[in-house]
PALUMVO-257875 format. One record per atom (N, C-alpha, C): residue number from 1; z, y, x. Coordinates in pm, 1 decimal, m for minus. Layout:
residues N
[NUM [Z Y X]]
...
END
This chain:
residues 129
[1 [m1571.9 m3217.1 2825.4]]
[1 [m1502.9 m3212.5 2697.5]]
[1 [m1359.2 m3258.0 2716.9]]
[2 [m1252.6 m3169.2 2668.1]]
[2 [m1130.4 m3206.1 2647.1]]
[2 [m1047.8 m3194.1 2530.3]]
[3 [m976.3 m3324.4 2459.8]]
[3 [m951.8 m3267.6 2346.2]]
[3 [m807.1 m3215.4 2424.6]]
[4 [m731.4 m3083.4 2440.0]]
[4 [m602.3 m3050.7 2467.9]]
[4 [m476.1 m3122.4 2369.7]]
[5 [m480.9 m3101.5 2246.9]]
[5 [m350.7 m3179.9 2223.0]]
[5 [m404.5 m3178.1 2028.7]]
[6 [m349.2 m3297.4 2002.3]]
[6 [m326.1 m3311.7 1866.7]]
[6 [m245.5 m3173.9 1769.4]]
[7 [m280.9 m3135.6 1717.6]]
[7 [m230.2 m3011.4 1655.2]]
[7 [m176.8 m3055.5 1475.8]]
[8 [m192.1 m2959.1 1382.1]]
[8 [m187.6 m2992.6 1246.0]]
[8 [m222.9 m3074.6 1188.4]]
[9 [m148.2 m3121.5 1105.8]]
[9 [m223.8 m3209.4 961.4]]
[9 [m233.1 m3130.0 867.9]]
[10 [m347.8 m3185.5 768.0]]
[10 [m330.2 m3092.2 653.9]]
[10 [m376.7 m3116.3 533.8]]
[11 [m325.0 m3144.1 397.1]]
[11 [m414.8 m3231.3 310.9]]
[11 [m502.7 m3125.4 179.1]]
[12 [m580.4 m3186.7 94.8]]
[12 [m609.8 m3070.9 21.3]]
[12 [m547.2 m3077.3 m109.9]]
[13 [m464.2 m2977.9 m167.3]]
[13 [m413.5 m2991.5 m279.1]]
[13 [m475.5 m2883.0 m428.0]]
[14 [m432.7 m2908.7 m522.5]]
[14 [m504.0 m2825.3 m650.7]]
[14 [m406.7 m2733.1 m676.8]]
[15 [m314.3 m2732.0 m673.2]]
[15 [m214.8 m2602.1 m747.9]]
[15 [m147.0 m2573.3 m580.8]]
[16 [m159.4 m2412.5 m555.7]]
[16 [m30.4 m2406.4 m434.7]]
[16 [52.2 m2414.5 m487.6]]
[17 [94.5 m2330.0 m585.3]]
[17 [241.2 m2295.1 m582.9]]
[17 [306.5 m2377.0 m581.4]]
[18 [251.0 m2516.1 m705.2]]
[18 [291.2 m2634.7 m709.7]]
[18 [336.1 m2697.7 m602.2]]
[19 [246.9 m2715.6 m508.4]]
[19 [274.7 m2785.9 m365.1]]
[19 [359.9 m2749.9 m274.3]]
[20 [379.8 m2597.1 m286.1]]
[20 [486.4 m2450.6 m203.2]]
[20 [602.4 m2540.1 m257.8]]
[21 [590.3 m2565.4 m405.8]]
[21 [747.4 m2563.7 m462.2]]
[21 [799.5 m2728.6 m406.8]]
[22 [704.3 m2794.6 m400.3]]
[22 [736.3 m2958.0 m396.6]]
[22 [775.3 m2948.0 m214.3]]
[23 [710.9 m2899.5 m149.6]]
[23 [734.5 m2901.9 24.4]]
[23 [879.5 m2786.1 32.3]]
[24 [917.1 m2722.0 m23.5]]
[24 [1009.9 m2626.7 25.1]]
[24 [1114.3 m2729.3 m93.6]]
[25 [1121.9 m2739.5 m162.9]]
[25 [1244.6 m2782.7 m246.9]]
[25 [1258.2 m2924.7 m253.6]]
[26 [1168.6 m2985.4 m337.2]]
[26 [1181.8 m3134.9 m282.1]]
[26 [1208.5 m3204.3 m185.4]]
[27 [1167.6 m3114.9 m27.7]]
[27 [1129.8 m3185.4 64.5]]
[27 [1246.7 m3121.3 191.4]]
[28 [1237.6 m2978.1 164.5]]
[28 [1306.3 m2900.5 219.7]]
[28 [1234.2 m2861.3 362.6]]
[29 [1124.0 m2867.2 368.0]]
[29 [1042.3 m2800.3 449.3]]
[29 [1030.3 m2623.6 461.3]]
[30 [1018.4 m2567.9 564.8]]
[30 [1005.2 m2425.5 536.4]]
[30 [876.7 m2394.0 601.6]]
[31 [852.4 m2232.1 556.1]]
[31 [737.5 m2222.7 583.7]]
[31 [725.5 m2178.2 709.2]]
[32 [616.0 m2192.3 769.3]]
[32 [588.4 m2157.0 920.0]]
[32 [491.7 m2065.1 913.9]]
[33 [361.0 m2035.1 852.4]]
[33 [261.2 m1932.8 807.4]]
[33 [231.2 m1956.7 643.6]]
[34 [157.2 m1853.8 610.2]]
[34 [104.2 m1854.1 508.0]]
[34 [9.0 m1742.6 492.1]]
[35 [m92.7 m1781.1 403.3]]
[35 [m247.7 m1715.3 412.0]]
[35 [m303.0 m1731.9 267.3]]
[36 [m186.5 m1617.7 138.4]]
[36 [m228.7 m1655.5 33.7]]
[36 [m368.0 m1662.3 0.8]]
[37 [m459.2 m1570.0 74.7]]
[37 [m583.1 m1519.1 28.9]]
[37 [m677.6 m1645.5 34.6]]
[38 [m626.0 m1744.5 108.7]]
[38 [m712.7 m1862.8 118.7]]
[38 [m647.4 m2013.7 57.3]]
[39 [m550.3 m1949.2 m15.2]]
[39 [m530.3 m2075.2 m35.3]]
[39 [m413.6 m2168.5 42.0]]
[40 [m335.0 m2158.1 129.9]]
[40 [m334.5 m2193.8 275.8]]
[40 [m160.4 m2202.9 270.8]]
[41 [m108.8 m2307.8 326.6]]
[41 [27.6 m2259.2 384.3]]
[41 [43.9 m2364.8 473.4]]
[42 [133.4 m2308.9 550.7]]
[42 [178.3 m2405.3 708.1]]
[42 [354.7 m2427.9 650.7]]
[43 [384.6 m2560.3 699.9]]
[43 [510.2 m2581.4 673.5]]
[43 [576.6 m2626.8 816.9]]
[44 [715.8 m2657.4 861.1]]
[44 [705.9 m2753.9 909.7]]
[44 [878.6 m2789.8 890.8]]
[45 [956.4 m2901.2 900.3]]
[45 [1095.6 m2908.3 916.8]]
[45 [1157.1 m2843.9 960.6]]
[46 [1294.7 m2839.0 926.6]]
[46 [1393.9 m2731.3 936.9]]
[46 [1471.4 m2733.7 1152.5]]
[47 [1364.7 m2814.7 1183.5]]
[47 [1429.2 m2789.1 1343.0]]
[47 [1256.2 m2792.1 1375.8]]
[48 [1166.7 m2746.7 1320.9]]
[48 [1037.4 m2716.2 1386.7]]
[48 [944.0 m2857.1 1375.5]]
[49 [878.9 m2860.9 1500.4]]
[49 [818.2 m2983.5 1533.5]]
[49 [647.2 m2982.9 1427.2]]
[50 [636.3 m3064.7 1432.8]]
[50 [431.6 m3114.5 1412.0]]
[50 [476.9 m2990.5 1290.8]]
[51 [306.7 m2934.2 1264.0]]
[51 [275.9 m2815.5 1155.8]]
[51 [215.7 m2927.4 1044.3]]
[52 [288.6 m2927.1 913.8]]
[52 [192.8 m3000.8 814.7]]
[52 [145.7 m2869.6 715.8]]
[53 [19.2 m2873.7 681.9]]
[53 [m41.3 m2791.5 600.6]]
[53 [m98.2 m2825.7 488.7]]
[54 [m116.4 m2717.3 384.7]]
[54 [m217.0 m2809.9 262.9]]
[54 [m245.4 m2651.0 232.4]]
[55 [m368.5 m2686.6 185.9]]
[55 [m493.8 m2580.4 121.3]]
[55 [m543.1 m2632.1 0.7]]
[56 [m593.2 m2544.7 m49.1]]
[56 [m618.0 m2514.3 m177.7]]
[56 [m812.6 m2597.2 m195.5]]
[57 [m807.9 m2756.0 m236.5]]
[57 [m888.2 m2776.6 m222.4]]
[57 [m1031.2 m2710.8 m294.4]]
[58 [m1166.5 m2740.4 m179.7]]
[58 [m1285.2 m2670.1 m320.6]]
[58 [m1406.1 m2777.0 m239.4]]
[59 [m1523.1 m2734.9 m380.3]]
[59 [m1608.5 m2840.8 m323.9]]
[59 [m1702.2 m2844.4 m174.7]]
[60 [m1658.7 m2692.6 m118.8]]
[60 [m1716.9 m2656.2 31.4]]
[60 [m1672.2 m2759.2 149.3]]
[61 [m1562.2 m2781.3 77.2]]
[61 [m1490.4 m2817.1 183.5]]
[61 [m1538.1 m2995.0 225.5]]
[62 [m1557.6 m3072.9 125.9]]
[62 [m1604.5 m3203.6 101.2]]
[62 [m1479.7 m3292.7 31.8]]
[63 [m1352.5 m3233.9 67.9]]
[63 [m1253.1 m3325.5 77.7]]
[63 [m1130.0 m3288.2 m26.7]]
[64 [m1179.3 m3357.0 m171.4]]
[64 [m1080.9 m3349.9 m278.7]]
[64 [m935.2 m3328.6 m241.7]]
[65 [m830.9 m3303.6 m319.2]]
[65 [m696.3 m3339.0 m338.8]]
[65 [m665.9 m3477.7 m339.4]]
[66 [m604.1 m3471.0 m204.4]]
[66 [m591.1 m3625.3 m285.3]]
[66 [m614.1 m3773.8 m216.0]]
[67 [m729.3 m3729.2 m141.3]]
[67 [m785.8 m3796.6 m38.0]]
[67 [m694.6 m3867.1 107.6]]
[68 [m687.5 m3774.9 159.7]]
[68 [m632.7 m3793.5 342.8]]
[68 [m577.0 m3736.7 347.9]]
[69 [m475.2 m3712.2 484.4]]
[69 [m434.5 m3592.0 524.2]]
[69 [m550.9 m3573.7 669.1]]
[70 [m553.8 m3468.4 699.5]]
[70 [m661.7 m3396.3 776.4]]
[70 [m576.0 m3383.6 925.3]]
[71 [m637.6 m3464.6 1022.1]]
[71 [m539.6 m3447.9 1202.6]]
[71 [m640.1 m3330.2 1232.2]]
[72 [m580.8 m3253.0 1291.4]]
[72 [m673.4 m3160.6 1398.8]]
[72 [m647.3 m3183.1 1504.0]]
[73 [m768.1 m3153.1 1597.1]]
[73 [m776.2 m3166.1 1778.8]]
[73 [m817.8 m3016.8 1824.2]]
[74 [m673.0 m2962.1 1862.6]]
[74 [m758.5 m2835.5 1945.7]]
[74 [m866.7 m2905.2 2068.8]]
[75 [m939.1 m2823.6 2112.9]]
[75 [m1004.2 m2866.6 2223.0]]
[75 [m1009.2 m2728.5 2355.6]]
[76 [m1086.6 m2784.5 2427.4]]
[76 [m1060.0 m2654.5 2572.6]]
[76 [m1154.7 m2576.0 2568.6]]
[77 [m1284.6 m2619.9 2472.6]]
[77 [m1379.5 m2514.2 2458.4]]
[77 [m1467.3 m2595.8 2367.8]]
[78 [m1445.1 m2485.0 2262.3]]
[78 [m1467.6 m2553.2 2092.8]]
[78 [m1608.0 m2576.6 2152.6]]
[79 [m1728.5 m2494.0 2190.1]]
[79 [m1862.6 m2495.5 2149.3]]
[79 [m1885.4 m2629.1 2290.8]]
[80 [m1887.5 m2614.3 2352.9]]
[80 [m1930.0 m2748.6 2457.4]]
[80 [m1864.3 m2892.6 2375.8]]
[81 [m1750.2 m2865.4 2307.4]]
[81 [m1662.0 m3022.9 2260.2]]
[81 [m1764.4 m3065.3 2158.5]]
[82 [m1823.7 m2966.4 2086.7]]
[82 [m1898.1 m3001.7 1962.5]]
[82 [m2043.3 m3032.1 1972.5]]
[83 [m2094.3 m2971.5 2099.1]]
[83 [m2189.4 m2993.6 2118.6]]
[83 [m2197.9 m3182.9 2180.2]]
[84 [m2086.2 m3189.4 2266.4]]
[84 [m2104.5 m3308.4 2342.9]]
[84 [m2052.4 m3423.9 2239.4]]
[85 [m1985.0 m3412.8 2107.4]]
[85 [m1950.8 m3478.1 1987.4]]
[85 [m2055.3 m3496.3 1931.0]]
[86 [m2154.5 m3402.7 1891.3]]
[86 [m2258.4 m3443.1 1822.3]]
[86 [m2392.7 m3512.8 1933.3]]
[87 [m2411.6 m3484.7 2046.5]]
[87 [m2486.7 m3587.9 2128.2]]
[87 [m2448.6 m3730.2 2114.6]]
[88 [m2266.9 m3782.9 2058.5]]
[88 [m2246.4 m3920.6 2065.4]]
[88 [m2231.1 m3955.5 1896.3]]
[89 [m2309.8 m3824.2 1847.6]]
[89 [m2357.5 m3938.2 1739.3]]
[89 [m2261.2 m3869.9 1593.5]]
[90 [m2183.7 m3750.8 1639.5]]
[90 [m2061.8 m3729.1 1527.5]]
[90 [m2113.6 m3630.6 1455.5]]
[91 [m2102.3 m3665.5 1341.5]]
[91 [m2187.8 m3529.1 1227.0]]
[91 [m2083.8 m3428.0 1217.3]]
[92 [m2120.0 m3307.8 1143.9]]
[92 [m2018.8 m3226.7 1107.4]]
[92 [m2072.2 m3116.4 1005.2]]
[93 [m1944.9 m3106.8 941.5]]
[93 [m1954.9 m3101.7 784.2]]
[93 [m1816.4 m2972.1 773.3]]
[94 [m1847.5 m2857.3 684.0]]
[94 [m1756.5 m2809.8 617.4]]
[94 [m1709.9 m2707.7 731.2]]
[95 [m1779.9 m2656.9 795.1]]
[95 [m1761.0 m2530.2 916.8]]
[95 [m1732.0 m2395.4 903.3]]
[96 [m1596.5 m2379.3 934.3]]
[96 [m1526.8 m2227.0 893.0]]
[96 [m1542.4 m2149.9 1022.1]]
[97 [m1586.3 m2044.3 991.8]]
[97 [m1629.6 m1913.1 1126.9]]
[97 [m1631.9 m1808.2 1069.3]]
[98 [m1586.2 m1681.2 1139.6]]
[98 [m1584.8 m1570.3 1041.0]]
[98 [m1498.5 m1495.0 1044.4]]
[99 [m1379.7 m1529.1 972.8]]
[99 [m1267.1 m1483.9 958.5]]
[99 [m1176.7 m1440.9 1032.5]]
[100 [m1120.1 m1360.9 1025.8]]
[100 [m1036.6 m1246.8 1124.9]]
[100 [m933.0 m1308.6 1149.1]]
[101 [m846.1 m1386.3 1065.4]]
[101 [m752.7 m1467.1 1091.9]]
[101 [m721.8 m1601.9 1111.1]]
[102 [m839.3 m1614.8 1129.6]]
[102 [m890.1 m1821.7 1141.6]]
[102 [m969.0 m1822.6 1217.2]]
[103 [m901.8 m1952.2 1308.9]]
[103 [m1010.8 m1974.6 1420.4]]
[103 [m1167.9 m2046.1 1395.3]]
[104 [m1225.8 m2090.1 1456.2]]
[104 [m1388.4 m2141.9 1392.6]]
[104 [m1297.8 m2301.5 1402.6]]
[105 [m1359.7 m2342.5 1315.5]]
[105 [m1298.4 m2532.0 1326.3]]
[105 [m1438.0 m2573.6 1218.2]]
[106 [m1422.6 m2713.5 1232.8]]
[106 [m1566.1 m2828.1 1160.2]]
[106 [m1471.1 m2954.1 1176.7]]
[107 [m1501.5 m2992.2 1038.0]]
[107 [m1513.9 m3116.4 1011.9]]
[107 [m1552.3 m3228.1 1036.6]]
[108 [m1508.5 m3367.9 1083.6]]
[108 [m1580.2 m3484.7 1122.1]]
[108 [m1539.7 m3558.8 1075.6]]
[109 [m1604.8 m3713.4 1034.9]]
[109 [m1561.1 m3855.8 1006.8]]
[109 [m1530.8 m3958.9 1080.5]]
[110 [m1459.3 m4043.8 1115.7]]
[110 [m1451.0 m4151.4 1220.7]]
[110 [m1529.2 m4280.8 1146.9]]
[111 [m1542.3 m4365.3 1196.2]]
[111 [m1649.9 m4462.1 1148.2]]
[111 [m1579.7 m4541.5 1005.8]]
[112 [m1445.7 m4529.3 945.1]]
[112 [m1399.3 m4554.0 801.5]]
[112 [m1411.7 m4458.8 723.6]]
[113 [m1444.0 m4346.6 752.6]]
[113 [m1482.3 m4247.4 681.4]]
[113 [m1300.9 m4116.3 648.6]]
[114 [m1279.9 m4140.8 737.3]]
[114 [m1133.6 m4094.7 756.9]]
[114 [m1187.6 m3901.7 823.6]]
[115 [m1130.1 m3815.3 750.5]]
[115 [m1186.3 m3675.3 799.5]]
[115 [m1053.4 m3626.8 948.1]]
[116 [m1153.7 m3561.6 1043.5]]
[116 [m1079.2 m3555.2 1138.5]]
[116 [m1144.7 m3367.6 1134.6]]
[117 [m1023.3 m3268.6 1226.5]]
[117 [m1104.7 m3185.4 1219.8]]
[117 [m1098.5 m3116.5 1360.0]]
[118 [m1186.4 m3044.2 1445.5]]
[118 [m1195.7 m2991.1 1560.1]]
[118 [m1199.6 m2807.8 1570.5]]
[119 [m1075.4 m2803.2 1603.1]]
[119 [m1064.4 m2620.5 1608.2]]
[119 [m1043.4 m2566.3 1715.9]]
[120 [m1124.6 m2444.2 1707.3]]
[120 [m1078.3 m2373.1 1833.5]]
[120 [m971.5 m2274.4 1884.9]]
[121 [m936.9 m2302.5 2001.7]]
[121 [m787.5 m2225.4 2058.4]]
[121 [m800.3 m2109.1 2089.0]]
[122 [m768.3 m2014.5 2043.8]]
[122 [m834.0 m1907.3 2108.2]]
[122 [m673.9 m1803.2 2148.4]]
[123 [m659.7 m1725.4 2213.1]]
[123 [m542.5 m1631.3 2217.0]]
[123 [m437.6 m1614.3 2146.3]]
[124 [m482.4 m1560.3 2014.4]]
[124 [m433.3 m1513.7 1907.8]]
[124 [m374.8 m1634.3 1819.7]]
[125 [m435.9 m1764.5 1825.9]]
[125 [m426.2 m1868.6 1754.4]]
[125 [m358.8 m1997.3 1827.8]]
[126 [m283.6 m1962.4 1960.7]]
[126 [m223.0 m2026.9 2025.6]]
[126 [m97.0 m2049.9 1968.2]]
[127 [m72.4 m2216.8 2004.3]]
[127 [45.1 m2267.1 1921.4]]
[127 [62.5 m2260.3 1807.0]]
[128 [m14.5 m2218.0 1720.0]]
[128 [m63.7 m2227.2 1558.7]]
[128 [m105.5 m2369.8 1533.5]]
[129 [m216.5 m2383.0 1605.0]]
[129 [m256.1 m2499.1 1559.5]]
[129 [m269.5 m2643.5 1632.5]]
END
């Protein structure tokens, strides 16, 4: 198991547009992706650097508006990392697979109950996340 590198944050919010308008104008963040169909936008500062994200929270997900912001860990090979995560004991909750434009990623807790999330790197999704 390797986690490769710390990737996105990302928190869950209730209104995008709302949040589009508060990160691009308030903040002066621009956008880096966006994925209206889900809810979804990637931001990051105006010279690049860490991806902060926020999605459109729902109750699938576990994790209100409001809550945390969400670290992701790419890893070197999602299905062995998760397998050898859950042998030491780590549950997982809220598992996206499927989608043509999203990689597979799951949800985890650290022992304060803080959500961490584990996604996979795949080709297409390199340096995204």
């Amino acid at each position: 198991m390797a986690i490769k590198r710390v990737s996105l944050s990302w928190v869950g919010i209730t209104d995008v547009a709302k949040s589009k308008d508060f990160f691009l104008k308030t903040l002066g963040l621009k956008v880096f992706e966006e994925q209206a169909e889900y809810g979804w936008v990637e931001m990051q500062g105006q010279q690049g650097g860490q991806v902060l994200a926020f999605g459109k929270a729902s109750p699938e997900s576990g994790m209100p508006a409001g809550v945390n912001a969400v670290v992701t860990f790419v890893a070197d090979d999602y299905d062995q990392t998760k397998q050898e995560l859950a042998q030491k004991g780590i549950k997982f909750f809220g598992e996206v697979e499927g989608y043509p434009d999203v990689p597979r990623m799951v949800c985890f807790k650290d022992p304060d109950g803080n959500t961490f999330q584990l996604v996979e790197e795949s080709p297409e999704h390199t340096g995204k996340f």
